[in-house]
Backbone atoms as SQL, in Angstrom:
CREATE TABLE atoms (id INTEGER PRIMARY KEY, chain TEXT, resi INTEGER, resn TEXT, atom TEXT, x REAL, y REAL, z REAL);
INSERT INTO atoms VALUES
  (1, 'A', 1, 'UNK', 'N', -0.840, -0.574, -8.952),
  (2, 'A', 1, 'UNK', 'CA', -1.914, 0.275, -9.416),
  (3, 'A', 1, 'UNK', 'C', -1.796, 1.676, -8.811),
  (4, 'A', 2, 'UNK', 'N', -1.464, 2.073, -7.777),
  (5, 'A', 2, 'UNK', 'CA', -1.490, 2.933, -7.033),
  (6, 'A', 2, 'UNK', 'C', -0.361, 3.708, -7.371),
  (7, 'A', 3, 'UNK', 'N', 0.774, 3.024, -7.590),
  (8, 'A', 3, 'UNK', 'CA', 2.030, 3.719, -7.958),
  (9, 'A', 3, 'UNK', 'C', 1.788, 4.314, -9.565),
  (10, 'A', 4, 'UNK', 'N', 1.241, 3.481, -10.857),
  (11, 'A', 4, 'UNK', 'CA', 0.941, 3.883, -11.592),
  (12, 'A', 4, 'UNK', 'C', -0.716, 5.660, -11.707),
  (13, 'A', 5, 'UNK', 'N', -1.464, 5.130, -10.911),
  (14, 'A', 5, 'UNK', 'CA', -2.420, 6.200, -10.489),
  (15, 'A', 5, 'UNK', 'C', -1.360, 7.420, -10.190),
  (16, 'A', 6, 'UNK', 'N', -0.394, 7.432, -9.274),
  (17, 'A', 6, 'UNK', 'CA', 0.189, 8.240, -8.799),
  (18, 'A', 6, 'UNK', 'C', 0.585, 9.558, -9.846),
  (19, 'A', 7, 'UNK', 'N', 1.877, 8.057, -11.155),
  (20, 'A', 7, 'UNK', 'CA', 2.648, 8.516, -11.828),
  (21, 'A', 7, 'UNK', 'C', 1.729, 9.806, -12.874),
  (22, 'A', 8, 'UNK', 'N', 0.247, 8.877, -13.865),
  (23, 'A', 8, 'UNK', 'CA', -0.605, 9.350, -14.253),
  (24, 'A', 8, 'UNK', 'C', -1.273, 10.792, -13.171),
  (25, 'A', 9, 'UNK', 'N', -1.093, 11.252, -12.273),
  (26, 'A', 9, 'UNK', 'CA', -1.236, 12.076, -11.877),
  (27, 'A', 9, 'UNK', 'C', -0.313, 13.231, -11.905),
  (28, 'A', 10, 'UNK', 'N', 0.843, 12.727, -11.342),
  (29, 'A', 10, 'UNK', 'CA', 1.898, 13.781, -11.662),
  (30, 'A', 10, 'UNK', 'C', 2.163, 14.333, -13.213),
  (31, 'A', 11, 'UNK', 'N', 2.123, 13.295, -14.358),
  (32, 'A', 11, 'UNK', 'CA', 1.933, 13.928, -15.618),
  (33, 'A', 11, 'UNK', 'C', 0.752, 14.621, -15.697),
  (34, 'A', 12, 'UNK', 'N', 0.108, 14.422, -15.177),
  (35, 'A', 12, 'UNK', 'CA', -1.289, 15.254, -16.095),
  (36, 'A', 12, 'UNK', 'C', -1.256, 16.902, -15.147),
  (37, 'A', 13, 'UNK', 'N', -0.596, 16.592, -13.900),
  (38, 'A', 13, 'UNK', 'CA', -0.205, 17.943, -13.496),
  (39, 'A', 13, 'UNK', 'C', 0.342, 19.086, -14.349),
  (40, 'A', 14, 'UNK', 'N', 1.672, 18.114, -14.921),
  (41, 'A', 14, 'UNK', 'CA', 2.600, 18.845, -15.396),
  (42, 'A', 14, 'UNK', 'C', 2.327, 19.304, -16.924),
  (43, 'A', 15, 'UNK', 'N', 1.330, 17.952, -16.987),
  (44, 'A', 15, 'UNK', 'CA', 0.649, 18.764, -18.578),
  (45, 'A', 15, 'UNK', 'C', -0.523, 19.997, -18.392),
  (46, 'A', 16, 'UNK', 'N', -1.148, 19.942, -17.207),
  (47, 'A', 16, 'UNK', 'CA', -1.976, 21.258, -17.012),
  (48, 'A', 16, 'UNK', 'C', -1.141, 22.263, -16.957),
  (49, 'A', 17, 'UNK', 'N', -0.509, 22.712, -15.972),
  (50, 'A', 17, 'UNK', 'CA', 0.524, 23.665, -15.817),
  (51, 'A', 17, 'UNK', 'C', 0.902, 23.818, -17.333),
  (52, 'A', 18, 'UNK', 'N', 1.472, 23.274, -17.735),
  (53, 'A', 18, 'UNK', 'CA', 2.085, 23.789, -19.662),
  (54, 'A', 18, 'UNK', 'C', 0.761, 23.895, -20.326),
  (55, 'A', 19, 'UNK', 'N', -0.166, 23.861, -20.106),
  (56, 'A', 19, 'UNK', 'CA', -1.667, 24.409, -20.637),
  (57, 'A', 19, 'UNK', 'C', -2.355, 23.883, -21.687),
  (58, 'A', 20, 'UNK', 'N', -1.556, 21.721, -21.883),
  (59, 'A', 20, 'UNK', 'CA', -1.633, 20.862, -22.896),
  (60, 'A', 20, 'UNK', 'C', -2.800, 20.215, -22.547),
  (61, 'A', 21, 'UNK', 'N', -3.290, 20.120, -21.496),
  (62, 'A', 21, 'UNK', 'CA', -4.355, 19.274, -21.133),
  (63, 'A', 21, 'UNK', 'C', -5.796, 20.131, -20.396),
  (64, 'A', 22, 'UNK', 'N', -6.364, 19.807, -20.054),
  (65, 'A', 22, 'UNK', 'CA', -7.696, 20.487, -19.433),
  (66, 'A', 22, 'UNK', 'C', -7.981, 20.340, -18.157),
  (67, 'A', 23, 'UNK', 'N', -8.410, 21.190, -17.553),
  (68, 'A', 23, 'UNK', 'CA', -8.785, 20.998, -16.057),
  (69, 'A', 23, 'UNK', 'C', -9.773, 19.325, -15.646),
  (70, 'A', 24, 'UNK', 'N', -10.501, 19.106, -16.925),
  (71, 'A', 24, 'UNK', 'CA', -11.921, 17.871, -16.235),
  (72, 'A', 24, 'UNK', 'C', -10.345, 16.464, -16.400),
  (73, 'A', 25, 'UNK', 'N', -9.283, 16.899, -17.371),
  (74, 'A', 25, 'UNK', 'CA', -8.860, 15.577, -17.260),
  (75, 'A', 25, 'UNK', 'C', -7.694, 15.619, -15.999),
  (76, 'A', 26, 'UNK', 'N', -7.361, 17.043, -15.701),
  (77, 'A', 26, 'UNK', 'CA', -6.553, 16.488, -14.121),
  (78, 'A', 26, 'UNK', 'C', -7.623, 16.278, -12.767),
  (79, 'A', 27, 'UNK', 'N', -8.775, 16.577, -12.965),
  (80, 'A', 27, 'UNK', 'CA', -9.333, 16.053, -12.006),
  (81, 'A', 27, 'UNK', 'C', -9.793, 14.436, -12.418),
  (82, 'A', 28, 'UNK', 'N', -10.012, 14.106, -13.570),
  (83, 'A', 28, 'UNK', 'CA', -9.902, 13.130, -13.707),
  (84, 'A', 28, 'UNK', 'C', -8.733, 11.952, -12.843),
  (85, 'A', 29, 'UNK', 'N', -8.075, 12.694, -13.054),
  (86, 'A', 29, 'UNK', 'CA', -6.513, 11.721, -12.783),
  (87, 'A', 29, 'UNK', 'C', -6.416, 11.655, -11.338),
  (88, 'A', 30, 'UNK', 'N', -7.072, 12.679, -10.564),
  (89, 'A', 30, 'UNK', 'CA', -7.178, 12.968, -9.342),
  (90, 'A', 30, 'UNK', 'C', -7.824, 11.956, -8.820),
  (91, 'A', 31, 'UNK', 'N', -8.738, 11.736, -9.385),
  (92, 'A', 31, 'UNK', 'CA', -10.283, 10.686, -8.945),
  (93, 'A', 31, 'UNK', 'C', -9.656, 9.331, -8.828),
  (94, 'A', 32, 'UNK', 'N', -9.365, 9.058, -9.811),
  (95, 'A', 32, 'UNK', 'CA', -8.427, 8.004, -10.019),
  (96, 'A', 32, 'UNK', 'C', -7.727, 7.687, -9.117),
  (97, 'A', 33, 'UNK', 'N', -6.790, 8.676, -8.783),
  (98, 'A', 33, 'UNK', 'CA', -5.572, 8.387, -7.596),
  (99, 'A', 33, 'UNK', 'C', -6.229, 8.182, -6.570),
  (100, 'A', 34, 'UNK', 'N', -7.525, 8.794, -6.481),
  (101, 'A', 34, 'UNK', 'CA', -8.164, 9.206, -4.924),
  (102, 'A', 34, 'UNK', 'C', -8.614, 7.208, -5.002),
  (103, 'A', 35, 'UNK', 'N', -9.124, 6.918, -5.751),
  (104, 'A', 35, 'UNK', 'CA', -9.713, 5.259, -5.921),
  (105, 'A', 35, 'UNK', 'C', -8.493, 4.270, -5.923),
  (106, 'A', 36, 'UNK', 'N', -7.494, 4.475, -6.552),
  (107, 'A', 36, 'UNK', 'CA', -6.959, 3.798, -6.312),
  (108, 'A', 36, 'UNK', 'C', -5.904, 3.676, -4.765),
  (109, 'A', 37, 'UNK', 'N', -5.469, 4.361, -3.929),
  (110, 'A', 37, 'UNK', 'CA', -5.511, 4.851, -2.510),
  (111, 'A', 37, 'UNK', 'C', -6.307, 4.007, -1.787),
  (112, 'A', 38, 'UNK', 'N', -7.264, 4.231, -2.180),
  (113, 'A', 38, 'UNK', 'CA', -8.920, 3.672, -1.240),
  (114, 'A', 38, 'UNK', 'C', -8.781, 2.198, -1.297),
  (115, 'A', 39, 'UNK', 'N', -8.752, 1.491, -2.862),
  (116, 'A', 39, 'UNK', 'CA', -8.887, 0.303, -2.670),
  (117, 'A', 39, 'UNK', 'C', -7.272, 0.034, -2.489),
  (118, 'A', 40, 'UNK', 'N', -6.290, 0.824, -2.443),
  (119, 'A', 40, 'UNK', 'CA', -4.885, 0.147, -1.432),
  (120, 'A', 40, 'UNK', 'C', -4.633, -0.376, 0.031),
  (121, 'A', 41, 'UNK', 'N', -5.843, 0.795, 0.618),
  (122, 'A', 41, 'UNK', 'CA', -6.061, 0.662, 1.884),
  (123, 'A', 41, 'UNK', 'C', -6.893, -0.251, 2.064),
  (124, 'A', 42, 'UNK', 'N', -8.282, -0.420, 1.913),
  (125, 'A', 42, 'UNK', 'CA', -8.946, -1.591, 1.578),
  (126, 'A', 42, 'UNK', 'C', -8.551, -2.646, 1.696),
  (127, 'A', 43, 'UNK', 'N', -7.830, -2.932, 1.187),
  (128, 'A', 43, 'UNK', 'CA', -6.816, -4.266, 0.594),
  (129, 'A', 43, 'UNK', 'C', -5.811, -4.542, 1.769),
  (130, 'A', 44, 'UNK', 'N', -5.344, -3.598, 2.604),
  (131, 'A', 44, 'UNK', 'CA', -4.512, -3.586, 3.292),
  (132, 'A', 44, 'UNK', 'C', -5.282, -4.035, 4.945),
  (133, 'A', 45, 'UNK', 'N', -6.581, -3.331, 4.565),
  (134, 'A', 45, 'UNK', 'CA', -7.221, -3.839, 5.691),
  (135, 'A', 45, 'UNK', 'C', -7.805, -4.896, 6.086),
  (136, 'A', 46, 'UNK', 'N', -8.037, -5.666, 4.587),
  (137, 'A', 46, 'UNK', 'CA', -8.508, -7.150, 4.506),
  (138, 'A', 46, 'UNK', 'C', -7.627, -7.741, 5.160),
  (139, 'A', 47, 'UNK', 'N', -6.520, -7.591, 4.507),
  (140, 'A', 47, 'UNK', 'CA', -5.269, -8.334, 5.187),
  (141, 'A', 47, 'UNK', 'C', -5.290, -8.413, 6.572),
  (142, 'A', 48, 'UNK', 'N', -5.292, -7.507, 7.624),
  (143, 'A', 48, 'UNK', 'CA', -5.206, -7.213, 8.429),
  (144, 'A', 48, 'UNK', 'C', -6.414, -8.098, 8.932),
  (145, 'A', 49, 'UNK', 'N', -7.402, -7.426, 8.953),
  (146, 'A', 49, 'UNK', 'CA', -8.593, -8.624, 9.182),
  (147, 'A', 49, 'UNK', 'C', -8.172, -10.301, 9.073),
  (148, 'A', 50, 'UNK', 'N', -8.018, -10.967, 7.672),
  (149, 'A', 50, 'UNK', 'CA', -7.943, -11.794, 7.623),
  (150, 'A', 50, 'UNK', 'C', -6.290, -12.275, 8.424),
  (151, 'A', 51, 'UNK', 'N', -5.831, -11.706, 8.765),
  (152, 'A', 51, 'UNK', 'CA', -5.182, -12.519, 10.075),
  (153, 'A', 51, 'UNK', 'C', -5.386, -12.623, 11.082),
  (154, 'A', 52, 'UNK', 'N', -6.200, -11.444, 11.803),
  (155, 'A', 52, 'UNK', 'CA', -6.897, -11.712, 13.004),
  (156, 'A', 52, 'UNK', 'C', -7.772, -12.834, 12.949),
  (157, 'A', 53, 'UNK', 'N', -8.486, -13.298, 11.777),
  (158, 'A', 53, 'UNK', 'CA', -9.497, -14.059, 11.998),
  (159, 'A', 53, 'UNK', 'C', -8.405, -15.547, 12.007),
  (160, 'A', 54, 'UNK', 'N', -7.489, -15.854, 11.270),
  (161, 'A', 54, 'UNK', 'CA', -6.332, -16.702, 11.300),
  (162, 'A', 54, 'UNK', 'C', -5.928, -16.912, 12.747),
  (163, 'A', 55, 'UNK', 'N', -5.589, -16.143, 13.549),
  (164, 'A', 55, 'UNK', 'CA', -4.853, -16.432, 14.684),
  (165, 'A', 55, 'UNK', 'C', -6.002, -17.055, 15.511),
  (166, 'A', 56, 'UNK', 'N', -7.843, -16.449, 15.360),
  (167, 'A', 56, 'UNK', 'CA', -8.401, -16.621, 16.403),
  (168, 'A', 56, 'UNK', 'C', -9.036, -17.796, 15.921),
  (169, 'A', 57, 'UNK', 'N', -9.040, -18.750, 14.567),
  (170, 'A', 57, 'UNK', 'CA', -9.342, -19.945, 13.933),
  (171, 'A', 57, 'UNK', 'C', -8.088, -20.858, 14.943),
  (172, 'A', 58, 'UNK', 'N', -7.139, -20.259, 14.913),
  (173, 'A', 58, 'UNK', 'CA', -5.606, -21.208, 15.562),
  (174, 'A', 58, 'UNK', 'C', -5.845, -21.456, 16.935),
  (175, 'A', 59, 'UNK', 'N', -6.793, -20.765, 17.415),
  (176, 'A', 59, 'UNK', 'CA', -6.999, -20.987, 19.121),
  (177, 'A', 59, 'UNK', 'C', -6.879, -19.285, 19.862),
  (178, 'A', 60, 'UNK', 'N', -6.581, -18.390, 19.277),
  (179, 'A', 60, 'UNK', 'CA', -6.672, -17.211, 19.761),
  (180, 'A', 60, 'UNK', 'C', -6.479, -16.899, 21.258),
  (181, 'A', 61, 'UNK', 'N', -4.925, -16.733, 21.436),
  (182, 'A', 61, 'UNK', 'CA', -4.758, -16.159, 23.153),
  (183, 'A', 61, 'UNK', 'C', -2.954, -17.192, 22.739),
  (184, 'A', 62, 'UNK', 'N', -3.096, -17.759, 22.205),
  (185, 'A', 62, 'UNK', 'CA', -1.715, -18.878, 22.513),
  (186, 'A', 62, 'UNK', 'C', -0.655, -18.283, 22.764),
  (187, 'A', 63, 'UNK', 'N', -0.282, -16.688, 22.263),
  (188, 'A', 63, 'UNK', 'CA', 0.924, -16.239, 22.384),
  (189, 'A', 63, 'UNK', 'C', 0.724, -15.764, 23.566),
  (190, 'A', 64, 'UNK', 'N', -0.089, -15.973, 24.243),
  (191, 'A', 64, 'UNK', 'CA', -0.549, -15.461, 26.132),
  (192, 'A', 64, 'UNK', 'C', -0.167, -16.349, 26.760),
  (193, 'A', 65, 'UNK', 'N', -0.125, -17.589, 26.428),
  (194, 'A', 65, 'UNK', 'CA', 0.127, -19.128, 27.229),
  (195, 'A', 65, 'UNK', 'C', 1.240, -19.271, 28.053),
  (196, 'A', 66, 'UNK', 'N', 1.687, -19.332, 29.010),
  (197, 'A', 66, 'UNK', 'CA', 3.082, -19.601, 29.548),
  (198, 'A', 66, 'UNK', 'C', 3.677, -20.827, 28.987),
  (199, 'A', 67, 'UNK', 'N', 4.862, -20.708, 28.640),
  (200, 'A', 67, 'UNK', 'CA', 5.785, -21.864, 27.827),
  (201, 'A', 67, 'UNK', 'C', 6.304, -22.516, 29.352),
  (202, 'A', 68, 'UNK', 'N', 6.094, -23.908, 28.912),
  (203, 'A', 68, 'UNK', 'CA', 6.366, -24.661, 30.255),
  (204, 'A', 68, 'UNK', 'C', 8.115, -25.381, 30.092),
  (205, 'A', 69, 'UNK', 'N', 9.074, -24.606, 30.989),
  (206, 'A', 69, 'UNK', 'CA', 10.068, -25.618, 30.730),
  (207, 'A', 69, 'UNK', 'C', 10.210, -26.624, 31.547),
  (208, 'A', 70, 'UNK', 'N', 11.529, -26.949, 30.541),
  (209, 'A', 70, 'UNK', 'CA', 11.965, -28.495, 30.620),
  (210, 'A', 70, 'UNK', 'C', 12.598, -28.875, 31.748),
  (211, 'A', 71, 'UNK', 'N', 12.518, -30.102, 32.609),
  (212, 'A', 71, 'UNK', 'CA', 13.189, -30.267, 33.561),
  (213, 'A', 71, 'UNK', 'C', 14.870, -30.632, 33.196);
């Protein structure tokens, strides 16, 4: 989504500049990109979240534990 937001941005640039399109629809495209960004990050942060909450469901600290060896 984001990569497409992107692409749709860069055309509608390049169609303002050649003087085919209108200013409300490159800010349009802008808005867009700006939303789709937002919910990339979003999304990225769930993630992030939902593994912290994963590790601390698993017992949270284990990779702190001293590994006991073998005799």
């Amino acid at each position: 989504m984001l990569r497409v937001a992107a692409d749709l941005l860069k055309l509608q640039r390049i169609s303002y500049t050649t003087g085919t399109t209108t200013i409300l629809q490159l800010i349009d495209a802008e808005r867009s990109y700006a939303q789709a960004r937002l919910g990339s990050v979003n999304a990225d942060m769930q993630q992030l979240e939902d593994t912290v909450d994963l590790f601390v469901a698993l017992g949270g600290g284990w990779w702190n534990t001293a590994v006991a060896t073998p005799l």
